[in-house]
C-alpha positions as CSV (number, residue, x, y, z in Angstrom):
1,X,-9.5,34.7,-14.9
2,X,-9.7,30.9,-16.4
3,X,-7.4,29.0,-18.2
4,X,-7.6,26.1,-20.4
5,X,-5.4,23.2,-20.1
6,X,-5.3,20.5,-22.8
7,X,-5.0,17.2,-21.6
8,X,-5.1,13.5,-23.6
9,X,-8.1,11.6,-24.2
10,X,-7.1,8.9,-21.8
11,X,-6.3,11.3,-19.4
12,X,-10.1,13.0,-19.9
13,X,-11.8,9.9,-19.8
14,X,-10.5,8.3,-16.8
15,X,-11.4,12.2,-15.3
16,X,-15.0,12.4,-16.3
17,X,-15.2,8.4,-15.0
18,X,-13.7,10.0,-11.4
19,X,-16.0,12.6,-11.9
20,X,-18.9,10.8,-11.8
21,X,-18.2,9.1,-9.3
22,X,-17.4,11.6,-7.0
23,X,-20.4,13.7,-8.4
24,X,-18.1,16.7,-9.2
25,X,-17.8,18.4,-12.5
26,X,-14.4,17.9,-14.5
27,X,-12.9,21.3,-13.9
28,X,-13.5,21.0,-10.3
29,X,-12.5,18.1,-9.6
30,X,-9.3,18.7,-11.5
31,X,-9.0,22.6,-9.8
32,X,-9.2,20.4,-6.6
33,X,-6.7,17.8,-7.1
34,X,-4.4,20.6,-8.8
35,X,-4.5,22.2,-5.4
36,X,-3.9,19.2,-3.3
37,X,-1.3,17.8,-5.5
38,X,0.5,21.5,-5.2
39,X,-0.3,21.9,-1.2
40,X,1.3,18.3,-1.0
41,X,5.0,19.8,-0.7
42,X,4.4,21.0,2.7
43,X,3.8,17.4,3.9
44,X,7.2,15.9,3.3
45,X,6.4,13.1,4.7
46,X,3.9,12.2,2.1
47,X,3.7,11.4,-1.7
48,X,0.5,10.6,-4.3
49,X,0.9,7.4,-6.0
50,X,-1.2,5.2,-8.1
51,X,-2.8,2.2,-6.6
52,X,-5.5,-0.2,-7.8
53,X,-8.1,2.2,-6.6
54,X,-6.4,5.3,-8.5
55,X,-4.6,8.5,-6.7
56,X,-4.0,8.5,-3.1
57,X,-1.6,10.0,-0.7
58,X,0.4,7.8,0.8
59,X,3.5,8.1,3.2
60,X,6.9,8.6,1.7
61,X,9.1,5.8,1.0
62,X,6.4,2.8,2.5
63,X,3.5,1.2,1.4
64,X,1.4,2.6,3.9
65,X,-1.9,5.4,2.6
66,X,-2.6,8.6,4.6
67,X,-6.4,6.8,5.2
68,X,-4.6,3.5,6.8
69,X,-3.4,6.3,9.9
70,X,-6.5,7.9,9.7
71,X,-8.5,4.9,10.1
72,X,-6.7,3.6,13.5
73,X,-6.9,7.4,14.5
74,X,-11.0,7.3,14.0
75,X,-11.1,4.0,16.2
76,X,-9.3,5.5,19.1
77,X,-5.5,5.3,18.9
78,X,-3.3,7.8,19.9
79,X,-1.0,9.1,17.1
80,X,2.0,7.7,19.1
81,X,0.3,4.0,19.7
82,X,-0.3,4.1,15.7
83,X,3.7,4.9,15.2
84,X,4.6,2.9,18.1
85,X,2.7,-0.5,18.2
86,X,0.4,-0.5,14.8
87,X,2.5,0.4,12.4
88,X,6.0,0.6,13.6
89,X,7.5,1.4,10.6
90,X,6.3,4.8,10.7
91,X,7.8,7.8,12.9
92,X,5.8,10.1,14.6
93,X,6.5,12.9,12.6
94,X,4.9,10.7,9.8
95,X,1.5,9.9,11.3
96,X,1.3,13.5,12.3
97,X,1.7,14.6,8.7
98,X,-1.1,12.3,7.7
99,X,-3.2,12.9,10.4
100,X,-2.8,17.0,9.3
101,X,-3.8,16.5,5.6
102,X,-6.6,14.4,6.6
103,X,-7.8,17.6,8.9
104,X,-7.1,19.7,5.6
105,X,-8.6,17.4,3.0
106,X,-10.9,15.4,4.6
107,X,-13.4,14.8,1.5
108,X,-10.9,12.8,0.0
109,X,-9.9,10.5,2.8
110,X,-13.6,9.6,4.2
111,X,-14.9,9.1,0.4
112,X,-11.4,5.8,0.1
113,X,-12.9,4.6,4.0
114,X,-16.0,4.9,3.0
115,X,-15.6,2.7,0.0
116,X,-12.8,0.7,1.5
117,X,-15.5,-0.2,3.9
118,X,-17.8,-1.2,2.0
119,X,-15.4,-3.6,-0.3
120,X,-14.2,-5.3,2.9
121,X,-17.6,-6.7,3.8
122,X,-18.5,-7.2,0.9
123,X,-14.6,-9.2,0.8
124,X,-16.0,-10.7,4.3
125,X,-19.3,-11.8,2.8
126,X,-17.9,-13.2,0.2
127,X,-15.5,-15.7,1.7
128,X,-17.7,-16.6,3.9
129,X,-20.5,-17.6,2.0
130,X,-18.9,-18.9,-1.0
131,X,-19.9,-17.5,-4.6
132,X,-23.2,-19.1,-4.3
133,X,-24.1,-17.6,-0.9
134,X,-22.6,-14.6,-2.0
135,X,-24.9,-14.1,-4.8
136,X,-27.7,-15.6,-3.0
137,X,-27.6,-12.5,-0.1
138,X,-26.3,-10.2,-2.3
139,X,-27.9,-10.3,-6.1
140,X,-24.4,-10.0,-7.0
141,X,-22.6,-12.4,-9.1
142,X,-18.7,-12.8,-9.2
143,X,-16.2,-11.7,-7.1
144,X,-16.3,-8.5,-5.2
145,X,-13.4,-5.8,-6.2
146,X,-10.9,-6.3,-3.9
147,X,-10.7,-9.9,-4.2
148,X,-10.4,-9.7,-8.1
149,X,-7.8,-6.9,-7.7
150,X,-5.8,-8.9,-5.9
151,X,-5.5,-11.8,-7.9
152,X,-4.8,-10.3,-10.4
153,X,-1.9,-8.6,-9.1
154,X,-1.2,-12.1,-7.6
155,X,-1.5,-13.6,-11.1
156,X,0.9,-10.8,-12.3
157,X,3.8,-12.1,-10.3
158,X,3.5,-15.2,-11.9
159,X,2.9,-17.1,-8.7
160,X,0.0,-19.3,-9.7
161,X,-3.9,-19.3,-10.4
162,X,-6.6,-20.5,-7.6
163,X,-9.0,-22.5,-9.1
164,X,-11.9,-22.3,-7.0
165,X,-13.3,-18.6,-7.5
């Protein structure tokens, strides 16, 4: 049996922009995140919040996502050297918890590395070669993502503009 939910126009549009990027249809992708969302309160270690990327489940009460664990975990650190020495803020019982929704939901965790990745070097590329370099290698002109993201949520503080980019 189906069921129709009726949501805002915002709300649709900034679905059917995740949709097509994730090359889902609408009511999947929202049946999906519906279920993960809901599944979410047997991890109580873990909570979804918004970040500059959108949704992602992050670890309760820090500023830490699931895919930051899951990334040391894929390069070879033991969940205890992860609580223990990388991120120390973190118990056990909380990397565990990540590292068990990324086994349930791993779609959703390699899809942020994937493009996390892909910003960083482009990130890397960037201030290394300067804009002109940049665009140069690349074909692309301005500032990659990440780099504009975070000004601007430098700028929002108040703490000053950098001239040079």
């Amino acid at each position: 049996m189906e069921h129709t939910i009726t949501v805002s126009e915002q709300i649709y549009t900034a679905l059917q922009r995740q949709a097509t990027r994730s090359r889902k249809p609408v009511n999947a992708l929202v049946e999906s995140w519906l279920k993960q969302h809901l599944d979410l309160e047997r991890y109580p270690e873990l909570e979804w919040r918004q970040g500059p990327g959108g949704w992602r489940v992050g670890i309760r009460d820090t500023a830490i996502d699931v895919y930051t664990v899951v990334g040391y975990s894929r390069v070879g650190y033991s969940p205890q050297e992860i609580a223990g020495e990388l991120l120390p803020r973190l118990s056990l019982a909380q990397v565990c918890a990540a590292l068990r929704y990324y086994a349930e939901y791993p779609d959703e965790i390699d899809q942020i590395l994937a493009e996390s990745e892909a910003e960083t070097l482009k990130a890397r590329l960037y201030r290394s070669l300067g804009p002109v370099g940049y665009r140069r290698v690349t074909g692309l002109s301005g500032q990659p993502r990440v780099i504009r993201e975070a000004r601007a949520r430098y700028d929002e503080k108040g703490e000053g503009t950098d001239e040079h980019g």
